[in-house]
Structures are given as structure tokens and as C-alpha cells.
BABAVEX-756151 format. One record per residue (C-alpha): residue in one letter; x, y, z. Coordinates in pm, 1 decimal, padded with zeros to 6 digits. Example, Ala and Ser with C-alpha at 12.3 -4.5 7.8 and 13.67 -1.06 7.14 Angstrom:
<residuo->A | xx->01230.0 | yy->-00450.0 | zz->00780.0>
<residuo->S | xx->01367.0 | yy->-00106.0 | zz->00714.0>
***
This chain:
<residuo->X | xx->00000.0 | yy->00000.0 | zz->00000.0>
<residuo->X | xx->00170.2 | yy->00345.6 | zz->-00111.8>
<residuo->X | xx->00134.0 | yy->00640.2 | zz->00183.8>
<residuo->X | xx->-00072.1 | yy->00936.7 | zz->00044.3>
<residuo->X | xx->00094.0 | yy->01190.5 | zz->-00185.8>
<residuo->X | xx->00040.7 | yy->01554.1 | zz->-00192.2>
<residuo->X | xx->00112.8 | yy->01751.0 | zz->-00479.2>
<residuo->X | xx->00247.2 | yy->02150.2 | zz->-00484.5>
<residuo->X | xx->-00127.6 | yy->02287.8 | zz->-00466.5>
<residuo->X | xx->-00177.2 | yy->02069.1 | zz->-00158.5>
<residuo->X | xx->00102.4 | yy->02345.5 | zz->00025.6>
<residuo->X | xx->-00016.7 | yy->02684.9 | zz->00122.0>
<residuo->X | xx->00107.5 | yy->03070.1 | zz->00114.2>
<residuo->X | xx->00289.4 | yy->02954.3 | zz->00457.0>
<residuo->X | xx->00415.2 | yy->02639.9 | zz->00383.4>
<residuo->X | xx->00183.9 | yy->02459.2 | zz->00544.8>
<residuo->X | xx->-00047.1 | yy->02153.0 | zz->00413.2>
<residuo->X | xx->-00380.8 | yy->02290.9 | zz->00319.1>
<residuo->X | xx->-00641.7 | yy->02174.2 | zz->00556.3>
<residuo->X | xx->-00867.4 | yy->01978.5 | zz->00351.5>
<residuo->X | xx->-00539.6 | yy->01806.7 | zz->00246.0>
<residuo->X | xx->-00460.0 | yy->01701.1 | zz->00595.0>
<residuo->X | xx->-00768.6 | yy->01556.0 | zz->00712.8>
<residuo->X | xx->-00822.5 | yy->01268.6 | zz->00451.0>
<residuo->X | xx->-00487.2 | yy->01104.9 | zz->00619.5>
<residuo->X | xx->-00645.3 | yy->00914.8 | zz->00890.7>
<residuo->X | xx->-00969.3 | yy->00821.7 | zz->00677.6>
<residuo->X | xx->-00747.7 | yy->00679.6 | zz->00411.8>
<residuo->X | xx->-00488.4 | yy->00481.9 | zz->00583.7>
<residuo->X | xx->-00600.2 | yy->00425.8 | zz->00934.0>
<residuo->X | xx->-00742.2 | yy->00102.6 | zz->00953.0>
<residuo->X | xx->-01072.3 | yy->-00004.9 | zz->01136.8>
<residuo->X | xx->-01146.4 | yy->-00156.5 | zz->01445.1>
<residuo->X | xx->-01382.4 | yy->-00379.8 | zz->01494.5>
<residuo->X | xx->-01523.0 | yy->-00503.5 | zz->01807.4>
<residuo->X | xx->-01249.1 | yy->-00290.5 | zz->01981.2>
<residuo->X | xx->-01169.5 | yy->-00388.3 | zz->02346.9>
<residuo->X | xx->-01269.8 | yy->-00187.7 | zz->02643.3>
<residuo->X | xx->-00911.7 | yy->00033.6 | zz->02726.5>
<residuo->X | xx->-00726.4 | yy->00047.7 | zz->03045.3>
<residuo->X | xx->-00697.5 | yy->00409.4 | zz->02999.3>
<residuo->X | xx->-00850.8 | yy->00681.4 | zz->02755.6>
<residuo->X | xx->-00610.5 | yy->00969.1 | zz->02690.6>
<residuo->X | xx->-00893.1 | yy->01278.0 | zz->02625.4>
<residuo->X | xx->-00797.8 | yy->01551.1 | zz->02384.1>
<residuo->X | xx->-00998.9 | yy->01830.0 | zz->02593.1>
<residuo->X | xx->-00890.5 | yy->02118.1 | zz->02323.6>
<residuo->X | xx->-01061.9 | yy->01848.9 | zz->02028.5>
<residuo->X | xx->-01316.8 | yy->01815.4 | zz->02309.7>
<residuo->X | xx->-01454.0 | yy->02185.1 | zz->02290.6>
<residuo->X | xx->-01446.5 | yy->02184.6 | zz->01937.5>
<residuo->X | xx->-01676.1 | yy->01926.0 | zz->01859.8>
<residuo->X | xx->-01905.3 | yy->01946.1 | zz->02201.2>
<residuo->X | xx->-02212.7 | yy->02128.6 | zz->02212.5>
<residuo->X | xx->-02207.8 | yy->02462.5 | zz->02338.1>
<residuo->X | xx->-02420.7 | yy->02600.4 | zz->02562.6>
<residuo->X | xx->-02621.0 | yy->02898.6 | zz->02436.4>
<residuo->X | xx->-02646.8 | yy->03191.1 | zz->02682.2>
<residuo->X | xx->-02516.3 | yy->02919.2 | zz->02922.2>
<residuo->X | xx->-02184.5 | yy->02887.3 | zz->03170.6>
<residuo->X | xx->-01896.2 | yy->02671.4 | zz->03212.6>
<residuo->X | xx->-02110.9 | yy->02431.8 | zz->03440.9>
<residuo->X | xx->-02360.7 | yy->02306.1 | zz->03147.5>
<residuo->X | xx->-02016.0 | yy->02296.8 | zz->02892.0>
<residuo->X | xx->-01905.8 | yy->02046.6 | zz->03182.5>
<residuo->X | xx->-02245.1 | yy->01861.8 | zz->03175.6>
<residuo->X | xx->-02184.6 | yy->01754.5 | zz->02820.7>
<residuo->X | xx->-01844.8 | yy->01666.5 | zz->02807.7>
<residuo->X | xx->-01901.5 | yy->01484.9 | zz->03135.0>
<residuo->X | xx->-02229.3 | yy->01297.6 | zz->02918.2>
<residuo->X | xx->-01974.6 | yy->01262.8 | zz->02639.0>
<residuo->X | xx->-01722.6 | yy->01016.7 | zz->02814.3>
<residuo->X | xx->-01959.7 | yy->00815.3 | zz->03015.6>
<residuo->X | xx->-01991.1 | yy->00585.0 | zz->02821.5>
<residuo->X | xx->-01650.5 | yy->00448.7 | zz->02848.3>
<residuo->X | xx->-01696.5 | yy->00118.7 | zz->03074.9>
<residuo->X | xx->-01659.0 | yy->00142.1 | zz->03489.9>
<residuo->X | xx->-01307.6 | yy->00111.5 | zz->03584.7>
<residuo->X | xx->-01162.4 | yy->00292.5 | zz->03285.5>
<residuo->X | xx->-00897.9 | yy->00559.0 | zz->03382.1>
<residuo->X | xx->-00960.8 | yy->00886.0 | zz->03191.1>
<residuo->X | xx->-00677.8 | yy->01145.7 | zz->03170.1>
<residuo->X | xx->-00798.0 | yy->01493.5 | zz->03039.1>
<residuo->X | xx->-00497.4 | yy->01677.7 | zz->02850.5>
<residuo->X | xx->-00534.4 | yy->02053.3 | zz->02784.8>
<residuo->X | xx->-00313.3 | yy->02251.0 | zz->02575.4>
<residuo->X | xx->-00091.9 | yy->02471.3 | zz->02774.0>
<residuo->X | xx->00003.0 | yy->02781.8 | zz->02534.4>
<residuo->X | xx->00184.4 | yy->02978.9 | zz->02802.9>
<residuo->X | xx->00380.4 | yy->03326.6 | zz->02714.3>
<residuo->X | xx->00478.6 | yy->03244.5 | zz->02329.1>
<residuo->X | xx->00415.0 | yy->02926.5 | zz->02149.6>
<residuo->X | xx->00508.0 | yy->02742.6 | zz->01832.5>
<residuo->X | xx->00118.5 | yy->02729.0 | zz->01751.2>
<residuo->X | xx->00093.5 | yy->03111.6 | zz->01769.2>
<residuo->X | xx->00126.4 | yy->03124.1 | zz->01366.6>
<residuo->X | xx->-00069.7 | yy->02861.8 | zz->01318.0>
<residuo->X | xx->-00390.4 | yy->02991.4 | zz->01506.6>
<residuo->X | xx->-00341.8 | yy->03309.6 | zz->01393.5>
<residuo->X | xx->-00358.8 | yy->03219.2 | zz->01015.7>
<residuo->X | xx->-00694.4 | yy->03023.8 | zz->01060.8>
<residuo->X | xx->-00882.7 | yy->03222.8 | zz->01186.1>
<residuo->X | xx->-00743.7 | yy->03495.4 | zz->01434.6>
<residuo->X | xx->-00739.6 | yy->03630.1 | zz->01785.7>
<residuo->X | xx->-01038.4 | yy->03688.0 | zz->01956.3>
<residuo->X | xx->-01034.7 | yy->04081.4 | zz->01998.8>
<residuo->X | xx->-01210.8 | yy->04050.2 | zz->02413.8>
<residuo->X | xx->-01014.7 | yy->03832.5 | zz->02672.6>
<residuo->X | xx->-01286.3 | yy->03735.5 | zz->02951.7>
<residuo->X | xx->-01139.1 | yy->03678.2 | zz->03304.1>
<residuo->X | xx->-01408.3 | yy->03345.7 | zz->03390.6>
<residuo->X | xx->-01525.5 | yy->03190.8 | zz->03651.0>
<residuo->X | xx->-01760.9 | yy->02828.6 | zz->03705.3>
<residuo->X | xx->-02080.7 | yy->03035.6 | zz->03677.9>
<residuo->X | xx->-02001.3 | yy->03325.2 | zz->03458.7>
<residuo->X | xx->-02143.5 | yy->03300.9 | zz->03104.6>
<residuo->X | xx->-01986.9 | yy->03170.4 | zz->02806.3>
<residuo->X | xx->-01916.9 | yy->03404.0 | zz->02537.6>
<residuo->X | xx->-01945.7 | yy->03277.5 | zz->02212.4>
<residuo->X | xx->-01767.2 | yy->02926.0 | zz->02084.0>
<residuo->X | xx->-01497.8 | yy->03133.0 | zz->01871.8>
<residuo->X | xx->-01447.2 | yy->03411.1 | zz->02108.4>
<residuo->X | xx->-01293.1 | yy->03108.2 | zz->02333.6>
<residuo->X | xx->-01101.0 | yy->02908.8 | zz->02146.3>
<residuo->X | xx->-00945.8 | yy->03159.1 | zz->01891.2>
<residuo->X | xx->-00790.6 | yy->03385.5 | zz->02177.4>
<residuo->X | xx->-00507.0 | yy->03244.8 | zz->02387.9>
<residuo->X | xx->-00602.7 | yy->03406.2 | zz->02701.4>
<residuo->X | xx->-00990.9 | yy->03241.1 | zz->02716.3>
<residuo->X | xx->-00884.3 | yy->02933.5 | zz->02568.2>
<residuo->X | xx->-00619.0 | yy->02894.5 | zz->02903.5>
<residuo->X | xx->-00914.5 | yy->03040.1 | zz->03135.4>
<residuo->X | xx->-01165.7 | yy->02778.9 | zz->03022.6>
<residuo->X | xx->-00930.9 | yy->02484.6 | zz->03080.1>
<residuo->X | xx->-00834.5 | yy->02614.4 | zz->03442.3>
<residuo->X | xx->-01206.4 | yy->02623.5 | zz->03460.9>
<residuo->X | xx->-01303.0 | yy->02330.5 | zz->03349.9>
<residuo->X | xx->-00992.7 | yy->02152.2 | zz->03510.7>
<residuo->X | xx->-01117.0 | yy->02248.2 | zz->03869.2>
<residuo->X | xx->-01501.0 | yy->02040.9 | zz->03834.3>
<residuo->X | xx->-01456.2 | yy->01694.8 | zz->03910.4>
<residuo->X | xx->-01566.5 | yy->01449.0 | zz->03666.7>
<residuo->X | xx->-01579.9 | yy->01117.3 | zz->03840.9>
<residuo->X | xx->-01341.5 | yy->00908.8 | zz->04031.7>
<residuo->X | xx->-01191.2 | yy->00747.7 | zz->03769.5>
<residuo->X | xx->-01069.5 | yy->01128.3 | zz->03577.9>
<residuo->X | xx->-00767.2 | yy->01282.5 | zz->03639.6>
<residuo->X | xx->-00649.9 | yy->01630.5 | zz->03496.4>
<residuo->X | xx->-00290.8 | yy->01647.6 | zz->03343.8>
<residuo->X | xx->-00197.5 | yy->02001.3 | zz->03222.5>
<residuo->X | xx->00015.6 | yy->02298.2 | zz->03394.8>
<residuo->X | xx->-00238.9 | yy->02261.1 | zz->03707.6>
<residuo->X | xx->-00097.1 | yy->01925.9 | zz->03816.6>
<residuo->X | xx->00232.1 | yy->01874.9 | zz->03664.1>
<residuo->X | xx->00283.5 | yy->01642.5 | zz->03415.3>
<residuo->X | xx->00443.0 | yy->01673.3 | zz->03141.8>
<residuo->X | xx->00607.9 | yy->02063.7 | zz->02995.9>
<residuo->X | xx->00470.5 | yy->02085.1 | zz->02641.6>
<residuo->X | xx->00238.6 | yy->02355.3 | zz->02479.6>
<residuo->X | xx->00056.7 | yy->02102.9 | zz->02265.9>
<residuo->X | xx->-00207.8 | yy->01849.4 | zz->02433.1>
<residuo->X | xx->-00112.6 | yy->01653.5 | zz->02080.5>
<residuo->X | xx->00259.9 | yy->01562.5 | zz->02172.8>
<residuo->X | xx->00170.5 | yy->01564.0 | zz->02558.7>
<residuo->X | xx->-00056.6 | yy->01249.6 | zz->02495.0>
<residuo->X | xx->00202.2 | yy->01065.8 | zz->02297.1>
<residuo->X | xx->00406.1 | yy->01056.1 | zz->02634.0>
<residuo->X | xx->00133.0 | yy->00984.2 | zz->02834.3>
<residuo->X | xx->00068.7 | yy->00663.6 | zz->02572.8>
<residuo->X | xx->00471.7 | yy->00597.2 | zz->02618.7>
<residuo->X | xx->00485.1 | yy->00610.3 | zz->02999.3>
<residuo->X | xx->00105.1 | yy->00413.9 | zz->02983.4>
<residuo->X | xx->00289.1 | yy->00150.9 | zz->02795.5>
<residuo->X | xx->00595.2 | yy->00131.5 | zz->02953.3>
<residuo->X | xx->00399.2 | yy->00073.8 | zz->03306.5>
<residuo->X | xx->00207.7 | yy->-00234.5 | zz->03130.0>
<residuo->X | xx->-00124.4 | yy->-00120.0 | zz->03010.1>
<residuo->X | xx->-00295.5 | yy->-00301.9 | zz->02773.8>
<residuo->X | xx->-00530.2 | yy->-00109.3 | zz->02592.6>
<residuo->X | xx->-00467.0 | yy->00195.6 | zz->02583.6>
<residuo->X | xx->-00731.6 | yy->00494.3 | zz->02370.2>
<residuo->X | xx->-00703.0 | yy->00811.2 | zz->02261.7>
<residuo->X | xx->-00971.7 | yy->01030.6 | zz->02211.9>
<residuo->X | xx->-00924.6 | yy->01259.1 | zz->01958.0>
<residuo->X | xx->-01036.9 | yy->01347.9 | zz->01617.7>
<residuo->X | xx->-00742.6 | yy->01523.2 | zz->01488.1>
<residuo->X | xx->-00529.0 | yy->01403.2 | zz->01206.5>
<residuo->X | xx->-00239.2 | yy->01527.9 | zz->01378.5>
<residuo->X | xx->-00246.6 | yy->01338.3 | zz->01641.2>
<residuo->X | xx->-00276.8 | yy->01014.4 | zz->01407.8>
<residuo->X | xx->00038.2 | yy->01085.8 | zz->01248.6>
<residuo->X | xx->00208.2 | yy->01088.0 | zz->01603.6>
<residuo->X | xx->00027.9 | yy->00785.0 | zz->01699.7>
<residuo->X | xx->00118.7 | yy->00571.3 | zz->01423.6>
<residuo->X | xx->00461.6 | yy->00708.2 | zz->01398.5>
<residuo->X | xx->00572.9 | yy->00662.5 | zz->01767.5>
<residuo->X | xx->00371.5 | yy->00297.7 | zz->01814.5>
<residuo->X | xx->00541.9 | yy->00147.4 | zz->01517.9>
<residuo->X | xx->00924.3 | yy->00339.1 | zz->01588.6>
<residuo->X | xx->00919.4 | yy->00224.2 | zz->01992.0>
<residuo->X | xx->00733.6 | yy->-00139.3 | zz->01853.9>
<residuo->X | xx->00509.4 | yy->-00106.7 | zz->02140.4>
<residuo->X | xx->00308.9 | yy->-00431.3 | zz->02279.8>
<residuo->X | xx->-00007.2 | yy->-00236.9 | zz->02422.5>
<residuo->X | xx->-00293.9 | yy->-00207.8 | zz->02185.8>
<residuo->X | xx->-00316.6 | yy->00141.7 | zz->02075.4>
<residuo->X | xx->-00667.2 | yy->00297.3 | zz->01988.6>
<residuo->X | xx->-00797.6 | yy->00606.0 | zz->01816.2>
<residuo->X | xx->-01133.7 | yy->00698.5 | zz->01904.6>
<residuo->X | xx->-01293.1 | yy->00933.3 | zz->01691.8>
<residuo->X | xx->-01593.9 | yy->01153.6 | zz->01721.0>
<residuo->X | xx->-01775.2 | yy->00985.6 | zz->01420.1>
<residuo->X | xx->-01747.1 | yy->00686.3 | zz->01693.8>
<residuo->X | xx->-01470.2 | yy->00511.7 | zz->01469.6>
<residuo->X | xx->-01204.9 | yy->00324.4 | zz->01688.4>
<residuo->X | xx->-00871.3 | yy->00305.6 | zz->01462.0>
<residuo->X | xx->-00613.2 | yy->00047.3 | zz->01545.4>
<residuo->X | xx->-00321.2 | yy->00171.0 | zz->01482.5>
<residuo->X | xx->-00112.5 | yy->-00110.3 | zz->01575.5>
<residuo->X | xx->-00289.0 | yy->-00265.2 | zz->01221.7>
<residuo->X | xx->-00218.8 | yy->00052.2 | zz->01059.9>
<residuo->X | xx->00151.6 | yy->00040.2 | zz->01129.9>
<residuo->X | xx->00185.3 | yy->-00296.0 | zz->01025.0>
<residuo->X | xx->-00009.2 | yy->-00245.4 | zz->00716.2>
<residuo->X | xx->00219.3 | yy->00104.2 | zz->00640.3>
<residuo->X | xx->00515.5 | yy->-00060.0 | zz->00785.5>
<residuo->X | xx->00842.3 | yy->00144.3 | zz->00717.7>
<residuo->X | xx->00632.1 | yy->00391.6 | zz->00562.5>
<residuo->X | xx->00511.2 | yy->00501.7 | zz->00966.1>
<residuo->X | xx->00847.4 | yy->00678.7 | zz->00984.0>
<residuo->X | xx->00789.1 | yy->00903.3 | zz->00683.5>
<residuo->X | xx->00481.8 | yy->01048.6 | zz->00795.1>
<residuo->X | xx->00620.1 | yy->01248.8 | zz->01083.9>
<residuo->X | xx->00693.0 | yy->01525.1 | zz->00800.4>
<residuo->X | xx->00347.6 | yy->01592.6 | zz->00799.3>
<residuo->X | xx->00292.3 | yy->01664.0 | zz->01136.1>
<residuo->X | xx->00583.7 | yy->01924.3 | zz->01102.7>
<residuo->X | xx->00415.7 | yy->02114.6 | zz->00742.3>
<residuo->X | xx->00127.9 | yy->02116.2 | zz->00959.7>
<residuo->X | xx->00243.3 | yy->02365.8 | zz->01152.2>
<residuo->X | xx->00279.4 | yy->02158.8 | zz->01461.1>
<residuo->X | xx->00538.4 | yy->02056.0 | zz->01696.9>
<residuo->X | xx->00636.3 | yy->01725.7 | zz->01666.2>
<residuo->X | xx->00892.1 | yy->01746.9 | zz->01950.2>
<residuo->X | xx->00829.8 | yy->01503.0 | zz->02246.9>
<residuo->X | xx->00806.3 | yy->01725.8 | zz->02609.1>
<residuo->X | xx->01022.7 | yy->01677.9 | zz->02934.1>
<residuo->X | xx->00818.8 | yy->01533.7 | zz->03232.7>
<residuo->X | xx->00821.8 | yy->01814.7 | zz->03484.3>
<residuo->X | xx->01036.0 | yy->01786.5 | zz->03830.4>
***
């Protein structure tokens, strides 16, 4: 099977893979899984997370809690959940990248649990409100079995949630979990995934879930791409993404 190829009108102005480009990767070489087994541990992608969740009209952080809390219950009873938030403090290498689709938000809100959400854009196209709502929303507790990574408990030093989960899936691995899931829609974070599972040969089964409800297994992706896995890491980096793995924090 040959690896997707992009011609010159696939690269922007900036360099960067066109966006439409980008997100046919995972449809057209992840492979399916079917009957997928319950994980040991879900990896949540809480920046994909308020993307694709529904916002609450007129409403406040609580009922944006209420849904993502809805959203991941149905992962089985037992199942460790680690929320990941980006961490975008003073400059980062995503600045750019934001910026050129779609902006800054021109109002940054100082928010609280019960003070109402401004608008889903206002949010998470303005560095500032996009850091409030995850200190926000990394305060409520969602059950027993979710923790909160990010710069409010330590963790691992890394501006991107997308490279922070790849070693959180390293150090999940290395400790002897099975089944380990991500959950995240992004095409980005594929890339990583199949890239680092097939370079470090990893024995856990390694899930994608997506928000179409497709689980990819990418440890039948990598062996259907074999050496091919290490060649897609150059996407990642036209992407405008950092494909750098971060430092666990002292």
C-alpha cells in the first residue's frame, strides 16, 4: 500500500499543508477496528473536546461540563480517563498557526464556574480564554476514575495536548497497560500515533477513538504502512505543529 501523496497545490502561502489536504490522512490509511476492546486508559484531547461538544447557548462553564461529562460516560466502569489541555503559556510554536486560521479573539474574559460563556470562537481563537476555560473546566470533578494532566498538576512541559498524549501513551505503555485509547479526532495526532507505536514497537494495543465513533487500530495501521510510519512524521511538522516530544516536569 503506497502512503498518500500531496502535490504543490496541496502546500499553502505559509508552507503549510492545506487543511482539507490534511484531514483525509487518517480516513485513508487508518485502519478499522472492529469489536475494539474496552481500554485500560482513555487519553482525552480536551482542546478536540470543545471543538466538537455542544455549546451552551447563553449558558456557563457548568452546562459545557455537563456535556463533556455525558460525552465520556460511556466508556466502561473502571476505565482511567486522563484529560490533557493545551498549555500555550507566554509564546508558542502554535501562535502562527492559530493566527492564520482564523485569528485572535479581539475581548479576553477573566471566567469563573458560573459566569457566562461568550461565544464558541471568542474562546477558542484567543489564547487568554482558551487557558481560562481549561483552568475552569480543570477544577469540576468528573468522576473518580478522571484525572487532569496540564500545567495545574504537573505532568508533562509541552504547549501542545497533541505531543503531551504521545508521552502519556509511552509512559502508559511502559507501566504495562494493555489497551490503551485516545480520544481525539485530529489528524495530527494520528500521524504521532502511528509514527511513535510502530518506531518504539510497542506491545499495548493502541486505539484512536474518533468523534464519528470510529475506533482506529493503529497497531494494524503500522503494520499495514510498515516502514512507511516513519515518513509520515513530516506531515505533522508542514502542519504547523510541533512534533517534539516534552520533558516530564520535576
Amino acid at each position: 500500500m503506497s502512503c498518500v501523496q500531496f502535490h504543490q497545490s496541496s502546500i499553502d502561502e505559509y508552507g503549510y499543508l492545506r487543511k482539507g489536504y490534511k484531514s483525509a490522512l487518517a480516513n485513508q490509511l487508518g485502519v478499522e477496528k472492529v469489536d475494539a476492546s474496552n481500554p485500560d486508559v482513555v487519553l482525552v484531547d480536551m482542546q478536540q473536546m470543545l471543538y466538537n461538544i455542544i455549546w451552551p447557548l447563553g449558558g456557563d462553564a457548568t452546562m459545557l461540563f455537563e456535556n463533556i461529562k455525558r460525552r465520556l460516560s460511556y466508556y466502561p466502569a473502571g476505565t482511567e480517563k486522563l484529560k490533557v489541555f493545551d498549555r500555550y503559556e507566554d509564546l508558542s510554536a502554535k501562535d502562527q498557526e492559530r493566527m492564520r486560521r482564523g485569528g485572535e479573539g479581539s475581548i479576553d474574559f477573566n471566567l469563573t464556574i458560573n459566569s457566562p460563556l461568550p461565544k464558541r470562537d471568542t474562546i477558542l481563537k484567543n489564547k487568554h480564554n482558551k487557558l481560562e476555560l481549561s483552568r475552569v473546566l480543570s477544577t469540576m470533578d468528573m468522576d473518580a476514575e478522571m484525572s487532569v494532566d496540564s500545567r495545574y498538576s504537573g505532568g508533562f512541559k509541552h504547549d501542545e495536548a497533541d505531543v503531551t498524549m504521545i508521552a502519556y501513551l509511552l509512559q502508559a505503555a511502559e507501566s504495562g497497560k494493555a489497551v490503551i485509547r485516545i480520544f481525539c479526532n485530529g489528524t495530527d495526532v494520528f500521524v504521532l500515533l502511528v509514527y511513535w507505536v510502530y518506531k518504539m514497537q510497542l506491545n499495548a494495543e493502541v486505539q484512536m477513538d474518533r468523534w464519528n465513533e470510529v475506533v482506529l487500530d493503529i497497531n494494524a495501521t503500522c503494520l499495514q504502512l510498515e516502514t512507511k510510519c516513519l515518513q509520515l512524521l513530516a506531515m505533522h511538522a508542514i502542519s504547523g505543529c510541533d512534533s517534539i516530544l516534552p520533558v516530564q516536569q520535576g
